[in-house]
C-alpha positions in Angstrom: -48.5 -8.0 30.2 -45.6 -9.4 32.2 -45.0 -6.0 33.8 -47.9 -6.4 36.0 -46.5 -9.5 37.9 -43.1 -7.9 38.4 -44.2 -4.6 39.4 -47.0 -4.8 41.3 -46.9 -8.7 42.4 -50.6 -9.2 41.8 -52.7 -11.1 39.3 -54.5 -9.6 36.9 -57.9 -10.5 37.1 -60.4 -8.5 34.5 -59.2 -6.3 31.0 -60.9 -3.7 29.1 -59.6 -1.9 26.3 -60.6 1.8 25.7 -60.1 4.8 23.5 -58.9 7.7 25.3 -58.1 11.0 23.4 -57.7 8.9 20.2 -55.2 6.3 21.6 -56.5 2.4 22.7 -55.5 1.7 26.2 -55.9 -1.1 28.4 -57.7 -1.0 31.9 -56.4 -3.8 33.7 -58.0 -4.7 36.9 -54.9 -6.7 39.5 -55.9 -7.8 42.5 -52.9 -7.5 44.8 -51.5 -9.6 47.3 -52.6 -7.9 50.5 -56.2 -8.3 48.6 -56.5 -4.8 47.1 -57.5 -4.3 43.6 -56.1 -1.8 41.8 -56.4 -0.4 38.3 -53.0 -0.6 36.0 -53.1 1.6 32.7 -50.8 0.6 29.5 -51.1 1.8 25.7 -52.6 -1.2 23.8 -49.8 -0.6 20.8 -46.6 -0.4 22.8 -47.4 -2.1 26.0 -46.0 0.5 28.4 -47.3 1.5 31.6 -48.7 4.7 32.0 -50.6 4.8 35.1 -52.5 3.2 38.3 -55.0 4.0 40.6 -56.7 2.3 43.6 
C-alpha cells in the first residue's frame, strides 16, 4: 500500500484483512509521525482508500 506513506507520512505497522457487507477489506494500523496510531481502511481487490479513524 504505497498510499499510506504518501498520504498520511506514517508506517504501517499491523494488517488485518476483513469481510465487511460481503467485500474483503484491509485494516491497516499506521502509526504516525507525531506518534499516533490511526486506522487506514482500503478494498483488498482494488487497493483504494476508503476510510480512517483514530
Amino acid at each position: 500500500m504505497p498510499d499510506i506513506s504518501t498520504r498520511t507520512g506514517g508506517e504501517m505497522i499491523d494488517a488485518q484483512l476483513l469481510s465487511v457487507r460481503g467485500f474483503l477489506v484491509y485494516a491497516i494500523k499506521v502509526l504516525n509521525p507525531g506518534g499516533k496510531v490511526t486506522t487506514e481502511y482500503y478494498y483488498a481487490q482494488s487497493g483504494i482508500f476508503i476510510g480512517s479513524e483514530p
